[in-house]
C-alpha positions as CSV (number, residue, x, y, z in Angstrom):
1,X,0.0,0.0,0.0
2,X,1.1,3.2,-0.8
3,X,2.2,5.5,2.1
4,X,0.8,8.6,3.0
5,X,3.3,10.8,2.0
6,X,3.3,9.4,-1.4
7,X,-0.6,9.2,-1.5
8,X,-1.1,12.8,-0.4
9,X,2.0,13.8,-3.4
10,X,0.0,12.1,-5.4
11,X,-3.7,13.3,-4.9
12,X,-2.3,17.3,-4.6
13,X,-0.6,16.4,-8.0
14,X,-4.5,15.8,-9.4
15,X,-6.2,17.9,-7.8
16,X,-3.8,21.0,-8.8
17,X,-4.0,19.4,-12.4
18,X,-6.6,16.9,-13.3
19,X,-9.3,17.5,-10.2
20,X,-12.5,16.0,-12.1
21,X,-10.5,13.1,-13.3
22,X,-9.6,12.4,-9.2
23,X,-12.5,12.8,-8.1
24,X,-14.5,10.4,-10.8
25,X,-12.4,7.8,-9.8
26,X,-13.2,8.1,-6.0
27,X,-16.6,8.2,-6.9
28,X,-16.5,5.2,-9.5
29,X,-14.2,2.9,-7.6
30,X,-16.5,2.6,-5.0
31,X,-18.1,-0.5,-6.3
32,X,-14.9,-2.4,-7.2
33,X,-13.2,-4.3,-4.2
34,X,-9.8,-4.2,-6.3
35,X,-9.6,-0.5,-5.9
36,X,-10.5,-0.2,-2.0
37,X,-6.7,0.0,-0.8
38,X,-5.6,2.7,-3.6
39,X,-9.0,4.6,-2.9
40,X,-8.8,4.2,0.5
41,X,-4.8,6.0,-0.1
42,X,-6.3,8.7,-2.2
43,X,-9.1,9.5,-0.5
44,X,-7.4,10.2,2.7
45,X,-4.7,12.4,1.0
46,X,-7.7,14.1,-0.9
47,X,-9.6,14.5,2.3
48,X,-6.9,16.1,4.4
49,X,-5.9,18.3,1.7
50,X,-10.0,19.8,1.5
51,X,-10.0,20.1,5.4
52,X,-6.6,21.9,6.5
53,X,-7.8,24.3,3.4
54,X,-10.9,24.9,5.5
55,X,-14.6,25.4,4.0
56,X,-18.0,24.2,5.1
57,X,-18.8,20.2,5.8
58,X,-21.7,18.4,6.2
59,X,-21.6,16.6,9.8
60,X,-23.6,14.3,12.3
61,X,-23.9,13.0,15.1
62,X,-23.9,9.1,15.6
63,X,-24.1,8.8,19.3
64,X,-28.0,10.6,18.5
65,X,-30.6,8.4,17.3
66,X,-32.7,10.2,14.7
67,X,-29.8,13.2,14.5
68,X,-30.0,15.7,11.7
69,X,-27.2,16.7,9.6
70,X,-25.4,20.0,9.8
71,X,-22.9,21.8,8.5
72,X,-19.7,23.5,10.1
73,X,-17.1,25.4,9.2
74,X,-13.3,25.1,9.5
75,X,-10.6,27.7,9.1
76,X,-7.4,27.2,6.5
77,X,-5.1,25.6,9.0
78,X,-1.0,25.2,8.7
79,X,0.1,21.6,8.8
80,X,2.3,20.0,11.4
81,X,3.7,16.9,12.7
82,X,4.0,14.8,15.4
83,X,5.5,11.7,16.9
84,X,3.4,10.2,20.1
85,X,0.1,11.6,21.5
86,X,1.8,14.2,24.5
87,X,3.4,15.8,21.7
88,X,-0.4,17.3,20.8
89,X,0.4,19.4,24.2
90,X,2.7,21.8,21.9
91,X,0.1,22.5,19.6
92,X,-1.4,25.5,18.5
93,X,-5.2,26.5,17.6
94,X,-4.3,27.0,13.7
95,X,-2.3,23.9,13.8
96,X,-3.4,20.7,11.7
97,X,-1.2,17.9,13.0
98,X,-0.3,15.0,11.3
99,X,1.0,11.9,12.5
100,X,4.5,11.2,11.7
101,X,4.2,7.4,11.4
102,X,2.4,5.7,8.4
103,X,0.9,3.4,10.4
104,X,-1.0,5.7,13.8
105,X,-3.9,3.0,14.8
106,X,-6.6,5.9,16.1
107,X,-6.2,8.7,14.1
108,X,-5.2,10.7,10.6
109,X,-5.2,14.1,12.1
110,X,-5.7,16.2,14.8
111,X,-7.0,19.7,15.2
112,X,-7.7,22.2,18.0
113,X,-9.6,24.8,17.0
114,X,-12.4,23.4,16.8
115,X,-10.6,20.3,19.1
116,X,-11.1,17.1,16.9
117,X,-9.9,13.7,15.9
118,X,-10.2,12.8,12.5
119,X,-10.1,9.3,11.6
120,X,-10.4,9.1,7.2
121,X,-12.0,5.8,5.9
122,X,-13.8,4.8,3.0
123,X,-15.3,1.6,4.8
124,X,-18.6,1.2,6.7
125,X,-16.4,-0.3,9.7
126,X,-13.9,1.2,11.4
127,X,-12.7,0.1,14.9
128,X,-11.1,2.2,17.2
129,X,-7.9,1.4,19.3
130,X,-9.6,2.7,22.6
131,X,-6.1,2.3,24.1
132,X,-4.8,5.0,21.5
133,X,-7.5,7.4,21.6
134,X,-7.2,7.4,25.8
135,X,-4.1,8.2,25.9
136,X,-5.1,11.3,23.3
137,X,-7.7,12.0,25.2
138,X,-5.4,12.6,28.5
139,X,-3.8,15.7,26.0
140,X,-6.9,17.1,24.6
141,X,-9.9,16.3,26.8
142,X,-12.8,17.7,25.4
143,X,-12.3,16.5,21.7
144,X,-14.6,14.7,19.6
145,X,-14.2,11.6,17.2
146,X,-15.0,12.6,13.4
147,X,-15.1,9.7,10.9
148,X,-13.9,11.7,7.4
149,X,-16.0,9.6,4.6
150,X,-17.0,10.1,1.2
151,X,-20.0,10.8,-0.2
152,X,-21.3,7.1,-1.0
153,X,-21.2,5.6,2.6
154,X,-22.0,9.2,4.3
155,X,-25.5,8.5,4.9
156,X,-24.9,4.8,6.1
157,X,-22.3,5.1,8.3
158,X,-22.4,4.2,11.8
159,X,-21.5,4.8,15.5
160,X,-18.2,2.3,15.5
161,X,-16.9,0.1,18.0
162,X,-13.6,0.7,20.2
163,X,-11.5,-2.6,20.4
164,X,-10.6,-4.6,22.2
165,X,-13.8,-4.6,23.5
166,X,-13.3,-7.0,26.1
167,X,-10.8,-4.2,28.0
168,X,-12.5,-1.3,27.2
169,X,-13.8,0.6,30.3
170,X,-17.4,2.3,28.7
171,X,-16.4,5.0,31.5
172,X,-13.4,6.1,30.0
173,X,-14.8,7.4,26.7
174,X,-18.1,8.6,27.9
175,X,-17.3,12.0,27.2
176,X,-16.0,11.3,23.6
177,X,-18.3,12.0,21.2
178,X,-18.4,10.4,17.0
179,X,-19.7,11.9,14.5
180,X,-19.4,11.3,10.7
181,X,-18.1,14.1,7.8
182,X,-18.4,13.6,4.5
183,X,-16.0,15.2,2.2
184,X,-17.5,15.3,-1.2
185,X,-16.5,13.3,-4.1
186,X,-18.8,14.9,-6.5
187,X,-19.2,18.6,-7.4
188,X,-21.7,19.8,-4.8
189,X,-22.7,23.7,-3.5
190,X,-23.7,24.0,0.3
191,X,-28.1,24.0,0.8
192,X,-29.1,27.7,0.2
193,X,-30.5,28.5,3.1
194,X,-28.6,26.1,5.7
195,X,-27.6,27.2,8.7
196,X,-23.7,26.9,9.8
197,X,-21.8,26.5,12.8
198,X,-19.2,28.9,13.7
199,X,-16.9,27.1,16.1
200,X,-15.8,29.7,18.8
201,X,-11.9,30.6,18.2
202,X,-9.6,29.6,21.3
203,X,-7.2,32.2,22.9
204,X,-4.0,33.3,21.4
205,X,-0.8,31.6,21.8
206,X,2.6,32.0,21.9
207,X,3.6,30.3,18.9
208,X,5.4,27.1,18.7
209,X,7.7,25.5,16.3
210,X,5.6,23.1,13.9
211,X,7.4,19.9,14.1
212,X,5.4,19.1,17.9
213,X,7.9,17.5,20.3
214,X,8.0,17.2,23.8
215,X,11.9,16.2,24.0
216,X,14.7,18.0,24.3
217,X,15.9,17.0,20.7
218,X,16.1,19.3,18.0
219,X,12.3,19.6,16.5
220,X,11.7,17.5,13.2
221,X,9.9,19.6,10.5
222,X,9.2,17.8,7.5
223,X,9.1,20.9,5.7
224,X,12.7,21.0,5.8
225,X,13.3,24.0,8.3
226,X,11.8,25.1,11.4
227,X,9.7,28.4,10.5
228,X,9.6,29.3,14.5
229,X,12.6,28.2,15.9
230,X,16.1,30.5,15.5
231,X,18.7,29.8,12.6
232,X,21.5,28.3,14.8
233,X,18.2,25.9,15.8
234,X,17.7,24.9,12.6
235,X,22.1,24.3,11.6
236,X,21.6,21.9,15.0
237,X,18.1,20.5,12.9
238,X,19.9,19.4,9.5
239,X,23.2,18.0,11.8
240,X,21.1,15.7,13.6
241,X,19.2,14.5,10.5
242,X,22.5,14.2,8.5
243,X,23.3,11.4,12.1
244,X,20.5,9.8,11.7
245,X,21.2,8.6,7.9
């Protein structure tokens, strides 16, 4: 499977230069099994790339029986990165942080203004490691659970189980809400008429350099340099890179 650097190179490749065609195949592959693990990789780089550019996104709950759908809005947010869950204690409200490792069993992203975890999948089931999202939890306490989906399964998707079940304490993750987000994979235009949510900003921060870390080694920005941090920071940034190889 493709990783998720490569997948999101790819999908801003299309969507900068052959959009319709990227999105036609989302939307046709749907139906074809042999396609789920490459949609699945290009969906989630398409879908992260729609919500750190903000814009409005149909949501809702799945903890309420009979819920409505709604529609909030999110504002453009700078990517960052990070390692383990205390990390997410460096971050800042117009942060959208990304895990470092390919393979981060609860989540594809995390933001905190408004405070969620966003988990992309382009299946009906989808199981969280309630292990993971605890210890997540412990760093940002009030967040919510959002399952990023396409269009196709929006409608259908479901409240989803946390595993192992067997060892999962129903106290714990009380307070953690799920809801599901569709990002569409067809040309659509918001409801005329529908009413949006304005999530209340959170108080200014001092800023923080992008690559999250809670150790006392020099930070890791993928971008290549540290756009917070001083020069003689970033020397120290490229030296310890240049070790690790």
């Amino acid at each position: 499977m493709a990783t998720r650097y490569v997948a999101r190179k790819i999908t801003e490749y299309y969507e900068s230069r052959k959009r319709q065609d990227l999105l036609e195949f989302l939307k046709n592959s749907a139906v074809d099994p042999k396609c789920a693990s490459l949609r699945g990789a290009l969906f989630e780089g398409y879908a992260c790339r729609q919500l750190w550019n903000g814009g409005k996104f149909k949501v809702c709950s799945l903890d309420a029986v009979g819920a409505h759908d709604r529609y909030i809005e999110l504002k453009p947010l700078q990517r960052c990165y990070f390692s383990e869950p205390q990390d997410l204690a460096g971050m800042q409200a117009h942060h959208y942080a990304l895990p470092m490792s390919s393979n981060f069993p609860s989540v594809d992203a995390v933001t905190l203004d408004p405070p969620l975890f966003l988990q992309i999948t382009v299946s009906l089931e989808h199981s969280v490691v309630a292990n993971e999202i605890l210890q997540l939890l412990a760093v940002i306490p009030t967040a919510s659970l959002y399952f990023v989906v396409p269009s196709d399964i929006f409608a259908q998707f479901k409240c989803q189980k946390y595993e192992p079940a067997d060892k999962v304490d129903p106290s714990a993750l009380k307070t953690l809400k799920q809801y599901v987000l569709e990002i569409p994979t067809t040309h659509s235009n918001l409801p005329a008429g529908e009413k949006i949510e304005h999530l209340p900003p959170l108080p200014n921060t001092q800023p923080r350099c992008d690559a999250l870390t809670t150790s006392n080694k020099p930070c890791r920005n993928l971008k290549g340099q540290c756009q917070i941090h001083p020069p003689e920071h970033n020397k120290k940034q490229k030296r310890g890179d240049a070790a690790d190889e």
